[in-house]
N, CA and C of each residue as an Amber inpcrd file, in Angstrom:
protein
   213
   0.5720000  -9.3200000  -4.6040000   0.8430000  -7.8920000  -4.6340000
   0.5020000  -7.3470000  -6.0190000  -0.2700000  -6.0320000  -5.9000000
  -0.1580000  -5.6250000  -7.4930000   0.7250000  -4.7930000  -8.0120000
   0.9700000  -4.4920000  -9.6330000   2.0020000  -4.1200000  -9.9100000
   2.1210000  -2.5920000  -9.8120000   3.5480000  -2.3890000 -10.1040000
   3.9520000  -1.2220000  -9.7880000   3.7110000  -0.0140000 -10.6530000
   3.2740000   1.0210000 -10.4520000   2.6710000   2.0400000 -11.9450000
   4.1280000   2.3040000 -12.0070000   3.5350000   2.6220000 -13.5950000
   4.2430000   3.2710000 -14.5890000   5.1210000   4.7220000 -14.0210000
   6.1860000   4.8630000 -14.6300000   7.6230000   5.9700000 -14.2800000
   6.5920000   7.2970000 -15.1190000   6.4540000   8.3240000 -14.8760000
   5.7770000   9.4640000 -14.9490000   6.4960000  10.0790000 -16.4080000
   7.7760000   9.4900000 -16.9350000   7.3720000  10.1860000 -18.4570000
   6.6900000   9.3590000 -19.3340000   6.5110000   8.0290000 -18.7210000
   5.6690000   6.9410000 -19.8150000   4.3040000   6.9310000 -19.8610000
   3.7060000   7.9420000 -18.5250000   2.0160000   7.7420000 -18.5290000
   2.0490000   8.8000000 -19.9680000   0.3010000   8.1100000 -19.8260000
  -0.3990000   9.0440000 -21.2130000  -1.1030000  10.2010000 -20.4690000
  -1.0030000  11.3190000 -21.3820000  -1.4910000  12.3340000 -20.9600000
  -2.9290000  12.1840000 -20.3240000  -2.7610000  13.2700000 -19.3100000
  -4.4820000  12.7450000 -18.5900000  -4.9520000  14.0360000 -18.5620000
  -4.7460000  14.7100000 -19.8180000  -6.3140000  15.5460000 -20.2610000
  -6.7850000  15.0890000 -21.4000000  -5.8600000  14.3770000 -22.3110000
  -6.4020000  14.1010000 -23.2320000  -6.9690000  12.6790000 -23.3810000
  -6.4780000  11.6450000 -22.1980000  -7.0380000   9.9710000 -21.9820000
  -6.9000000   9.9200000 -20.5460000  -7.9280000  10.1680000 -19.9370000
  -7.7950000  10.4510000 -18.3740000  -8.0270000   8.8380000 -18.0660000
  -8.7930000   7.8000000 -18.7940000  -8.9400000   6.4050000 -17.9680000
  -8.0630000   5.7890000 -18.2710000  -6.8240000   6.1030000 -19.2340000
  -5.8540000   5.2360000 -19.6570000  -4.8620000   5.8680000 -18.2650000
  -4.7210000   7.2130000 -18.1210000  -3.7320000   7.5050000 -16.8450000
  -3.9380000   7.2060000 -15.6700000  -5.9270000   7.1190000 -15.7020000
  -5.9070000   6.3980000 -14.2690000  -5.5360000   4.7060000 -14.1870000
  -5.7490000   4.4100000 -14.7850000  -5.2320000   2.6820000 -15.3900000
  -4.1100000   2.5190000 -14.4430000  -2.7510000   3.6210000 -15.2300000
  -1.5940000   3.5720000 -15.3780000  -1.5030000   3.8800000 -14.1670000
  -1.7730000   4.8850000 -13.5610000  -1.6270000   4.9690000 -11.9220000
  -1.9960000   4.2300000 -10.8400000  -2.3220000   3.2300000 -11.5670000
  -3.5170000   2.1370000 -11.0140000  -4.5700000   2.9210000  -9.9200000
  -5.2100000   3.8110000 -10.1790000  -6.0500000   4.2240000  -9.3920000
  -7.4060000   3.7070000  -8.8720000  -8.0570000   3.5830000  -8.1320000
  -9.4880000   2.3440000  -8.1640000  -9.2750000   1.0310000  -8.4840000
  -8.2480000   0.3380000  -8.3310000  -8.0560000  -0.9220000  -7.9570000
  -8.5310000  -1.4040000  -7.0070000  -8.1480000  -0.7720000  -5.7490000
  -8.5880000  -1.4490000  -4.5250000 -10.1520000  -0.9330000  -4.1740000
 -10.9580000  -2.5250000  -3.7680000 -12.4380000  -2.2500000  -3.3900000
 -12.3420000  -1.7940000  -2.1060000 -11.1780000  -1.5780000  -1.2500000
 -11.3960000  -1.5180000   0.2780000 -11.0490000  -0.0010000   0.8300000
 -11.1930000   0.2560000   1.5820000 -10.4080000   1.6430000   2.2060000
  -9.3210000   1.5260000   2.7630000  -8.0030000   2.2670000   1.9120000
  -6.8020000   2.2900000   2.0570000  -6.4360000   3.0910000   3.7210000
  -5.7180000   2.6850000   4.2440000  -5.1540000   3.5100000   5.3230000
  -3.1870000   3.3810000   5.3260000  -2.6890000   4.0140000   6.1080000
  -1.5350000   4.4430000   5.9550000  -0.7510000   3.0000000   6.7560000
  -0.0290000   2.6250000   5.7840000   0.8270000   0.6270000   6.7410000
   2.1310000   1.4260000   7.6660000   2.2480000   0.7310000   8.2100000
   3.4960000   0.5950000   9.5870000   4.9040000   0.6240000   8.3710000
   5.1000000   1.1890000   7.0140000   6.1540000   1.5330000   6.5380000
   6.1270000   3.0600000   5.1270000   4.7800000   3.1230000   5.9020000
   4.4030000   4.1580000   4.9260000   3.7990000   3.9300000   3.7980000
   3.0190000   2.9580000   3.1160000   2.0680000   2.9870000   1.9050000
   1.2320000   2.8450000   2.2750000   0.2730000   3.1060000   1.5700000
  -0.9970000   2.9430000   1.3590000  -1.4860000   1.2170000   1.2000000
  -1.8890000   1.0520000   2.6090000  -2.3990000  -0.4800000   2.2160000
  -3.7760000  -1.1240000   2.7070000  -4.6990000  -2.1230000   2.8160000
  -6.0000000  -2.2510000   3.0200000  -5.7000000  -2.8700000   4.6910000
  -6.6030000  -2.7220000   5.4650000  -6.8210000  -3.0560000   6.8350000
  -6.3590000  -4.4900000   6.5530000  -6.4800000  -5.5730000   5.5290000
  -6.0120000  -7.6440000   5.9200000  -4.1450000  -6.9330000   5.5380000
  -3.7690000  -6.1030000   4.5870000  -2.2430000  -6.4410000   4.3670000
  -1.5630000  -5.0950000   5.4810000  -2.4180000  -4.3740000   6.3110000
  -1.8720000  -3.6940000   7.3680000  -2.0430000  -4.8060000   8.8920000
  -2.9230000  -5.6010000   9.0730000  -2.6600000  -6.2760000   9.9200000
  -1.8130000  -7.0000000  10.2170000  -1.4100000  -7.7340000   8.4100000
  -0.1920000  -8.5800000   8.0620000   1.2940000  -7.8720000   8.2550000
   1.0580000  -6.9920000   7.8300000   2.1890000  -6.1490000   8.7280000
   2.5790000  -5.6920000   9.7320000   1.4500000  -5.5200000  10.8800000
   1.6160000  -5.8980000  12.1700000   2.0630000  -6.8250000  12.9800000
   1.5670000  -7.8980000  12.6300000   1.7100000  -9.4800000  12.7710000
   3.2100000  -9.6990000  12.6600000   3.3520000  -9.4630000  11.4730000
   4.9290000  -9.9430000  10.9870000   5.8920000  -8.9300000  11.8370000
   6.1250000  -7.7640000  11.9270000   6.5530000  -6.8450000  12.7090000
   6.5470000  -7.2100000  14.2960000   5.3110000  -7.4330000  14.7220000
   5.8610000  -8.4750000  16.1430000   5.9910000  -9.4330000  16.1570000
   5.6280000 -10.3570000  15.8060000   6.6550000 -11.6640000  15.5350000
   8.2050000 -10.9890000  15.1480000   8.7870000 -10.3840000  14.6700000
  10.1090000 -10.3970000  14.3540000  10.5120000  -9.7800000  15.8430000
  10.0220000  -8.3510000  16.0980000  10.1110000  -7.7160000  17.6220000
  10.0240000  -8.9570000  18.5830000   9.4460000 -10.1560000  18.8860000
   9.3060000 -10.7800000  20.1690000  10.3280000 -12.1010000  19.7560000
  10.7970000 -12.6760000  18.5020000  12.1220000 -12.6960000  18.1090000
  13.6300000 -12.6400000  18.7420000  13.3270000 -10.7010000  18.6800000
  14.5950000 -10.0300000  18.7540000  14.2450000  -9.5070000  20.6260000
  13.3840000 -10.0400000  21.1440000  13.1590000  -9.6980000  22.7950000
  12.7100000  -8.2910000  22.8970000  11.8130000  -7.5060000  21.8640000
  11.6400000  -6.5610000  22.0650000   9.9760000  -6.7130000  22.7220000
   9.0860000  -5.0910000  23.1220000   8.0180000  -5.8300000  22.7740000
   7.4200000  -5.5100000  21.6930000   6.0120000  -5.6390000  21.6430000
   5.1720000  -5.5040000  20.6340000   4.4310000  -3.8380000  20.2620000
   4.6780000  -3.4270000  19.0090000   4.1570000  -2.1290000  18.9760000
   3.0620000  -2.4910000  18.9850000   2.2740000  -1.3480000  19.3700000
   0.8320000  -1.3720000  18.9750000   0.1310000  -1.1060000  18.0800000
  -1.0180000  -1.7950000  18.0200000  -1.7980000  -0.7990000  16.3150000
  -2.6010000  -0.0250000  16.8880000  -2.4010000   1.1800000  16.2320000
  -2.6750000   2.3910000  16.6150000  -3.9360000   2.8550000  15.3490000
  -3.2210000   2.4860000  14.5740000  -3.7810000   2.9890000  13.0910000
  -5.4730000   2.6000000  12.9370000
């Protein structure tokens, strides 16, 4: 997992060091196209599948069934 950005009074100003705030926001990290995960972040199609996966496995578990991926 990567780490968590920085609390918003510690970034550096981003008119005056815009690649140090994008840094800090970790912005352009990921090479892949982000889509929206089954808990609400922003995550890549291998760690949204993984969250599918794990989500029914726990659902067929607990005797439920399986959501679907929709996304």
């Amino acid at each position: 997992m990567s780490k968590k950005s920085k609390p918003d009074h510690k970034l550096p100003n981003k008119e005056k060091h815009p690649q140090k705030y994008a840094m800090a926001k970790k912005s352009g990290r990921s090479t892949h196209v982000l889509k929206k995960g089954i808990f609400g972040t922003m995550v890549t199609e291998k760690m949204y599948r993984a969250q599918v996966s794990n989500k029914n496995r726990a659902r067929a578990k607990a005797g439920l069934p399986a959501i679907e991926e929709t996304n």
